[in-house]
C-alpha positions, 0 to 999 in steps of 0.5 A: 413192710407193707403190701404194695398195689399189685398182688398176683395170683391165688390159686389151688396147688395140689402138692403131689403134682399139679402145676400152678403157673398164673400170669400177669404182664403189663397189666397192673398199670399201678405198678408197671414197669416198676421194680415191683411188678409181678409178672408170673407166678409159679408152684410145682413138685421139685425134681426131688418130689419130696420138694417143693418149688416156688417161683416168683418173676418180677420186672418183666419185659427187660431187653438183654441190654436192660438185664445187665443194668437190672437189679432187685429193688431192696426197698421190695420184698416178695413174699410167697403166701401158704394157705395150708388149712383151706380158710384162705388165710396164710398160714406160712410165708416165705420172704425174700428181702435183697440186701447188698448183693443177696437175697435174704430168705426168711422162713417158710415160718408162721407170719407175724401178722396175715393180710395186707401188712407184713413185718420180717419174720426171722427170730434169728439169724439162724433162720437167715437163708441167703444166696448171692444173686447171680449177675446177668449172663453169669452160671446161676448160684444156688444155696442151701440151708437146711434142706431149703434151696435158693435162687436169684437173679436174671433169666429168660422168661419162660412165660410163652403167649401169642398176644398179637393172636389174642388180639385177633382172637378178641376182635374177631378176626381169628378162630383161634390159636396157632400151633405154633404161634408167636411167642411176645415175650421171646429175647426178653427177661425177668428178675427171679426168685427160686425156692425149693423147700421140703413138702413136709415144712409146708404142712396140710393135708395135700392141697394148699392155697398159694400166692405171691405178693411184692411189698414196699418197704414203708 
C-alpha cells in the first residue's frame, strides 16, 4: 500500500496528558470530498490513563442523509504514526484496513518499512485486531484484544469552528472570536477510527511524535 496525497498532522504529544487535536476540513483539494480525506486528528490519555487513544476522521462534511449511505473505502487504509525516539521517524504503526463490514486493526507493531510506502504489517493472524463497523444510527461496537480497543464507524464531528467568523476576522472586519460563536460543522459527520492501546505498547521516554496517514491501496 502507498501514501495517498493527503497527509494530516505531525505534532508533539506529551503522554501524561496533553492533548493533540490538529484539523484539516476541505482544505486539501487532492483529496477533498474522497473517501480518503482526512479531516481531524486527535491523541490523548485514555479514561483508563494507563491508555492511550488515538482518533482518526475521514469524509468530513457528511449530511445525516449522506451518513446512512457512508462507508469506509476498502482500497484506503489509515494508518496512525509513532515516533517514540524524537528523530521523526516512526517507530511503530497502527493500521487500520476495512474489509466486508470490519475494520481490521494491525499493531501497534514496528512497520516493515517508514516513509511514504506502507506494506500491512501483521505477521499473523494473531496479531489481527478486528471490530465490526457500527452502522449509522446504531450503538457503537467496541472490541478488545489484548489490552487493545477499537472502534469504527459514523459519528457527529466533534470538530467545533466559527469560519463565517474567521473569515471576517481575515478580511478585516472582526476583532475577533465570538463567545459563543457559530459552529460550521454542527449536524454534519465523519467516518472514524478509534483505538485505545496500552502507553506501555508504545514505548519512549514520555513524549512522542504522532500523525495519521490515508493510503491508497496500489
Amino acid at each position: 500500500m502507498k501514501k495517498g496525497k493527503h497527509i494530516l498532522a505531525v505534532g508533539f504529544l506529551i503522554v501524561a496528558g496533553l492533548i493533540l487535536i490538529s484539523a484539516d476540513h476541505i482544505d486539501a483539494p487532492a483529496v477533498q470530498g474522497g473517501s480518503s480525506d482526512i479531516t481531524d486528528f486527535y491523541a490523548f490519555q485514555g479514561e483508563n490513563t494507563d491508555n492511550i487513544v488515538f482518533v482518526a476522521n475521514v469524509q468530513g462534511l457528511l449530511s445525516p442523509a449522506a451518513t446512512s449511505e457512508a462507508s469506509f473505502d476498502e482500497s484506503v487504509m489509515i494508518e496512525f504514526n509513532i515516533d517514540n525516539d524524537g528523530d521523526f521517524v516512526e517507530d511503530l504503526v497502527i493500521q487500520a484496513v476495512p474489509r466486508n463490514g470490519k475494520m481490521y486493526i494491525l499493531g501497534p507493531v514496528a512497520p516493515l518499512q517508514t516513509g511514504l510506502s506502507s506494506t500491512l504489517t501483521a505477521e499473523s493472524a494473531k496479531d489481527v485486531h478486528s471490530v465490526n463497523i457500527t452502522a449509522y444510527g446504531e450503538e457503537a461496537q467496541i472490541s478488545s484484544k489484548k489490552g487493545i480497543s477499537a472502534f469504527a464507524g459514523p459519528r457527529d464531528d466533534p470538530f467545533f469552528f466559527d469560519f463565517a467568523q474567521y473569515s471576517a476576522i481575515i478580511a478585516g472586519e472582526a476583532s475577533g472570536f465570538n463567545d459563543p460563536g457559530s459552529d460550521t460543522f454542527a449536524g454534519t459527520n465523519v467516518m472514524s477510527v478509534v483505538v485505545e492501546v496500552p502507553k506501555s505498547m508504545i514505548g519512549g521516554s514520555g513524549t512522542i511524535n504522532a500523525w495519521v496517514e490515508s493510503k491508497r491501496k496500489q
